[in-house]
PLY file of the C-alpha trace (Angstrom):
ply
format ascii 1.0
element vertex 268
property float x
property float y
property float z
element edge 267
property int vertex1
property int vertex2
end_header
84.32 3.28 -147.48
81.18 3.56 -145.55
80.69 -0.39 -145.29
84.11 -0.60 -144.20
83.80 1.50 -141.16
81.03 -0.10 -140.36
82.53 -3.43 -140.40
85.11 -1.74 -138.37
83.08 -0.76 -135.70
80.87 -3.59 -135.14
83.87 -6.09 -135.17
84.99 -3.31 -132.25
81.97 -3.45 -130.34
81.62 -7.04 -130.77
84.42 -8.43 -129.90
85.30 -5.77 -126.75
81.91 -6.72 -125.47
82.32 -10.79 -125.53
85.73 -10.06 -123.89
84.78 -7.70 -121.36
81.41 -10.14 -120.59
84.53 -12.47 -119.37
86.62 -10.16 -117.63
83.81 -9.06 -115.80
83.76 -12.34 -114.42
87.10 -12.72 -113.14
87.04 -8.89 -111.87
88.68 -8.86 -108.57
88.86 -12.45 -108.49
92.42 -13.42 -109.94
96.05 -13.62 -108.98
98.50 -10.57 -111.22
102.29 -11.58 -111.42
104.88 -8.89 -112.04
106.48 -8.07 -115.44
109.89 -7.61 -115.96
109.30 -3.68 -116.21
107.01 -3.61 -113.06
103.75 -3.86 -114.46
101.55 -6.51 -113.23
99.59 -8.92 -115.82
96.98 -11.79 -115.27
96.01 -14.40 -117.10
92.78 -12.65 -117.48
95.35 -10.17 -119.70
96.84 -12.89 -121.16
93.06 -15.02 -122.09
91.77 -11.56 -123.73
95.30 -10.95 -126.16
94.72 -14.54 -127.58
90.80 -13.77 -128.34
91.32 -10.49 -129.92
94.00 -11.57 -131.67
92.31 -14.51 -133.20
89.09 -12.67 -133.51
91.53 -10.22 -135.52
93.13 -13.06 -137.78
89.59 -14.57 -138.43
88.13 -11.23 -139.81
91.30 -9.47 -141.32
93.40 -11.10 -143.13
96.30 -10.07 -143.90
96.20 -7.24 -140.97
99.22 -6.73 -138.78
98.54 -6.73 -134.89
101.02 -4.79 -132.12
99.94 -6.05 -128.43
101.21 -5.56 -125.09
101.23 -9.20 -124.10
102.62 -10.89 -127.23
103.19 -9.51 -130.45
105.29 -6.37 -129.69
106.93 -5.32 -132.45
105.39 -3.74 -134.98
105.31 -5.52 -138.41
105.22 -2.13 -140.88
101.96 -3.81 -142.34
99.70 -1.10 -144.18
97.11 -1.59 -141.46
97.84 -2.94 -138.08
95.73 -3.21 -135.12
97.11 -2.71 -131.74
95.62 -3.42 -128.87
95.77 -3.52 -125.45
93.56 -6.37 -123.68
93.55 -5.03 -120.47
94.51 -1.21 -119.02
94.18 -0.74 -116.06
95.14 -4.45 -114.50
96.26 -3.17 -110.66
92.53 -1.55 -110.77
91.35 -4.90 -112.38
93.26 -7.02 -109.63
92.13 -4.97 -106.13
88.48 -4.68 -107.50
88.65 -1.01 -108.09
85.92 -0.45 -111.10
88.12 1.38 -113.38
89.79 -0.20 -116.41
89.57 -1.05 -120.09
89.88 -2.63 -123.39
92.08 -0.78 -125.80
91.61 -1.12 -130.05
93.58 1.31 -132.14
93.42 0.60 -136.22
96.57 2.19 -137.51
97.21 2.90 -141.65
100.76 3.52 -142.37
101.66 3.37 -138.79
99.41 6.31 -137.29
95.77 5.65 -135.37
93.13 6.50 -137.44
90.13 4.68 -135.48
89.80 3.92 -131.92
87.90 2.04 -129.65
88.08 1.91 -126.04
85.17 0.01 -123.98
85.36 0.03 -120.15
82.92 -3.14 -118.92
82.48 -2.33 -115.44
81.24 1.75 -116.00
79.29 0.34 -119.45
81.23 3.32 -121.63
82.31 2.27 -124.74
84.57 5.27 -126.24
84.72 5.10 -130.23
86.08 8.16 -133.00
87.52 8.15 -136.03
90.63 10.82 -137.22
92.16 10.72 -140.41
94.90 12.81 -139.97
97.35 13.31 -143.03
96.70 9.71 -144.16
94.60 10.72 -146.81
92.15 8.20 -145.95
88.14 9.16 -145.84
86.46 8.38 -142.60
83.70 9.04 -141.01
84.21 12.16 -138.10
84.22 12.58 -134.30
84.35 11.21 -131.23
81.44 8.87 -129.24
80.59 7.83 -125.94
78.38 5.15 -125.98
77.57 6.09 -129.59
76.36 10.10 -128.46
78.61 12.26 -129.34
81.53 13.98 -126.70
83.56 16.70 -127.53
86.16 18.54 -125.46
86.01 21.24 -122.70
85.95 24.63 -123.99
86.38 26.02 -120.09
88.62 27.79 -118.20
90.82 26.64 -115.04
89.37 26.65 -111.82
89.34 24.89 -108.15
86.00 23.16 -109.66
87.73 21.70 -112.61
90.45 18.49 -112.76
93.49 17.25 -114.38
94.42 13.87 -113.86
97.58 12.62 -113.27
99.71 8.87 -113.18
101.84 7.77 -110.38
104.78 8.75 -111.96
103.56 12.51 -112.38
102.89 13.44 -109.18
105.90 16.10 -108.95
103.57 18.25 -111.10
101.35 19.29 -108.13
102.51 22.32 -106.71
101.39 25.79 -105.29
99.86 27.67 -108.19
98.27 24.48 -109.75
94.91 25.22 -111.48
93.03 22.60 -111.24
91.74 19.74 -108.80
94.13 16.22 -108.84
92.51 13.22 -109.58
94.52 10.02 -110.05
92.79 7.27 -112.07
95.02 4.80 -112.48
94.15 3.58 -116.19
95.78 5.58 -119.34
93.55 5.66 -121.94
91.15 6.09 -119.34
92.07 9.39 -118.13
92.70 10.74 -121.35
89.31 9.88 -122.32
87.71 11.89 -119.76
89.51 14.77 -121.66
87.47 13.88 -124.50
84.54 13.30 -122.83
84.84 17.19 -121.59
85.00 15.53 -117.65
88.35 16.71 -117.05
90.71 20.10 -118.62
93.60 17.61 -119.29
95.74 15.02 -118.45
99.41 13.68 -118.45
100.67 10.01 -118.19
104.78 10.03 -117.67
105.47 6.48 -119.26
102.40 5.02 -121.44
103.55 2.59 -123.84
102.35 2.79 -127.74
99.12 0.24 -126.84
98.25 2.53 -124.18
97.73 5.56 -126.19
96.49 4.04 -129.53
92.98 4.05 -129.49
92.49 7.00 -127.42
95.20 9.11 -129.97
92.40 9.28 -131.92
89.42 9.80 -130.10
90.84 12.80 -127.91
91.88 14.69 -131.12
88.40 13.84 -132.90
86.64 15.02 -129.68
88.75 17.78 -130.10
91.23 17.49 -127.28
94.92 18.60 -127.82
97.46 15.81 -127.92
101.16 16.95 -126.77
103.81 14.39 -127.11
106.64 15.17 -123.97
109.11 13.42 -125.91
109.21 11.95 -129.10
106.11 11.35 -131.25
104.31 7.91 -130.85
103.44 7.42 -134.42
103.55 7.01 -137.52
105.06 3.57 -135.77
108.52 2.18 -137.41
108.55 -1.32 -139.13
110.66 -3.85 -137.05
110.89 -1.53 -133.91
109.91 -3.57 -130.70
107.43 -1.13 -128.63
107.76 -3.27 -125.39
110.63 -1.05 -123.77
109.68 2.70 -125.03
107.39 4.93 -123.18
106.13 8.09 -124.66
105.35 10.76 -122.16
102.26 12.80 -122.91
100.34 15.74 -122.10
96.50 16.36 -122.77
94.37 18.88 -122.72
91.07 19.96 -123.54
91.94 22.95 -125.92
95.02 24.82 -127.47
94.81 27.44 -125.42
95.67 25.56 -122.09
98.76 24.16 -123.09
100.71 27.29 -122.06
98.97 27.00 -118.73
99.89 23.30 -118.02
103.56 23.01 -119.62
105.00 24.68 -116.82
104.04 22.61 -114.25
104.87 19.67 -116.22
108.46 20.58 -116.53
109.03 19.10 -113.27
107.93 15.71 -114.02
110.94 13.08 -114.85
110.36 11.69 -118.30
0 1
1 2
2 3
3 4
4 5
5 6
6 7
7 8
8 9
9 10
10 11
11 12
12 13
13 14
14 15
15 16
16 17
17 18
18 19
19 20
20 21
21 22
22 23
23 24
24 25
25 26
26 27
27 28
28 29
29 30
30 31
31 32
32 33
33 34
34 35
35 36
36 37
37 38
38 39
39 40
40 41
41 42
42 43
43 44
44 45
45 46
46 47
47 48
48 49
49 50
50 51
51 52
52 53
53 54
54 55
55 56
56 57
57 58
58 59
59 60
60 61
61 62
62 63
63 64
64 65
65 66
66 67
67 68
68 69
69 70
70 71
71 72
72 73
73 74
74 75
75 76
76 77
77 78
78 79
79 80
80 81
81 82
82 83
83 84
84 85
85 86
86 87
87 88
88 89
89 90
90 91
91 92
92 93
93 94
94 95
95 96
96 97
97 98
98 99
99 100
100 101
101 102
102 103
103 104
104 105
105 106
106 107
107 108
108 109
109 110
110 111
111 112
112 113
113 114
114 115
115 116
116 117
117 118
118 119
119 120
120 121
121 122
122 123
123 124
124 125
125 126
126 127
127 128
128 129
129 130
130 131
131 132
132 133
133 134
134 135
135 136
136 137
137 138
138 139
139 140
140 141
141 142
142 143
143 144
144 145
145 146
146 147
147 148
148 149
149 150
150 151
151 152
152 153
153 154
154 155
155 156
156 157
157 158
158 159
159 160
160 161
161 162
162 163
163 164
164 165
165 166
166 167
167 168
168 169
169 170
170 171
171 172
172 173
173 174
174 175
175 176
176 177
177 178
178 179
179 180
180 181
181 182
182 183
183 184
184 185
185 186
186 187
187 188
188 189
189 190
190 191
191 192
192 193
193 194
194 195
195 196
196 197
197 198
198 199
199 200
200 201
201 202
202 203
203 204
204 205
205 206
206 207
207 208
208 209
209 210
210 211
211 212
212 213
213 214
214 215
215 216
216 217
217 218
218 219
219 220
220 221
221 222
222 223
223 224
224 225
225 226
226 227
227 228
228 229
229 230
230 231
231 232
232 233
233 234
234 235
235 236
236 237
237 238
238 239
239 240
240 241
241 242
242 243
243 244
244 245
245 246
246 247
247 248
248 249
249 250
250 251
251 252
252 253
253 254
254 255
255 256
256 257
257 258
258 259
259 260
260 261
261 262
262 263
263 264
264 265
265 266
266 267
């Protein structure tokens, strides 16, 4: 399936690349309007869903695709890409340099390659984990095509964990690391991955915010710890707009006993 991958990954890079050349343009230039849960969306979002989509229909036929701005139920197709156009769009509306495009490939309903590219920090996050599907791929986890790989330190004052907004009760006396707040999902899991950060939690990311990074955390050999149910393997029919799946991160089994505690007192 070598050829295959590869056709993954260049459609990926391709097609994250002529999108984000775009959104790079309207970066801190457009108008958001609020969602009916809160979130804010642009029609920068909306421009990028209908060019990944189609770029997706042109090149894989046949292929189901889950999206946060249109298609969000998911259709139980053997492979499905979901994707998220823009993460990150408060960051993407006030200028602040920190956001992304989103790509998860699932088989049977579970992530089993992911792409994330971030335009205005030039990262492009890639990795491939098979899982249980049974599928062959190829392994690990990339950052700009150069291997990244997880943390394998201990707590300290000189290390962070990042949080959301809606995680904050977390911090407390005790807490072992430094707080940063990024403001982009599959952005601060990725520095997890990347071995920038210990761990990280996000209190309500929706199924398109956690696709493509699913699987590049656990081939970069991060720990994934769903807070509530488990995101995937997705369910045919089932309309992702309205569920959030709380999750925890971290670098390495070991510091899962460290952070659960203090996550206890975050709503969910």
């Amino acid at each position: 399936m070598h050829d295959f991958w590869t056709t993954i990954l260049d459609f990926a890079q391709t097609t994250t690349t002529r999108v984000g050349k775009q959104l790079m343009q309207d970066f801190g230039q457009v108008q958001a309007s609020q969602k009916a849960d809160g979130t804010l969306v642009t029609q920068a979002d909306k421009w990028a869903d209908r060019e990944i989509r189609d770029a997706i229909a042109s090149n894989f036929s046949g292929y189901g695709i889950l999206t946060e701005e249109s298609e969000r139920s998911f259709p139980g197709t053997e492979w499905c890409w979901v994707i998220d156009p823009l993460d990150g769009t408060t960051n993407f509306t006030r200028g602040i340099p920190i956001w992304s495009i989103s790509l998860g490939l699932l088989y049977q309903g579970t992530p089993i390659f992911g792409y994330v590219y971030a335009p205005p920090l030039n990262q492009a996050f890639h990795g491939f984990w098979p899982g249980s599907s049974g599928i062959t791929t190829p392994t690990g986890a990339f950052l700009n095509h150069h291997p990244i790989h997880s943390s394998s330190d201990s707590p300290s004052n000189n290390h962070f964990f990042n949080l959301c907004s809606r995680s904050t009760a977390i911090i407390r006396n005790g807490f072992p690391c430094k707080i940063r707040m990024l403001g982009v999902a599959s952005y601060n899991f990725l520095t997890v991955a990347t071995g920038a950060t210990l761990g990280g939690i996000e209190a309500t990311p929706k199924v398109w915010d956690l696709a493509g990074a699913w699987v590049i955390v656990q081939a970069a050999g991060g720990v994934w710890s769903s807070l509530n149910s488990e995101p995937f393997p997705l369910s045919a029919g089932e309309d992702y707009s309205d569920r959030s799946f709380p999750t925890l991160v971290v670098s390495r089994p070991e510091l899962l006993p460290v952070f659960e505690p203090f996550v206890q007192g975050v709503k969910l």
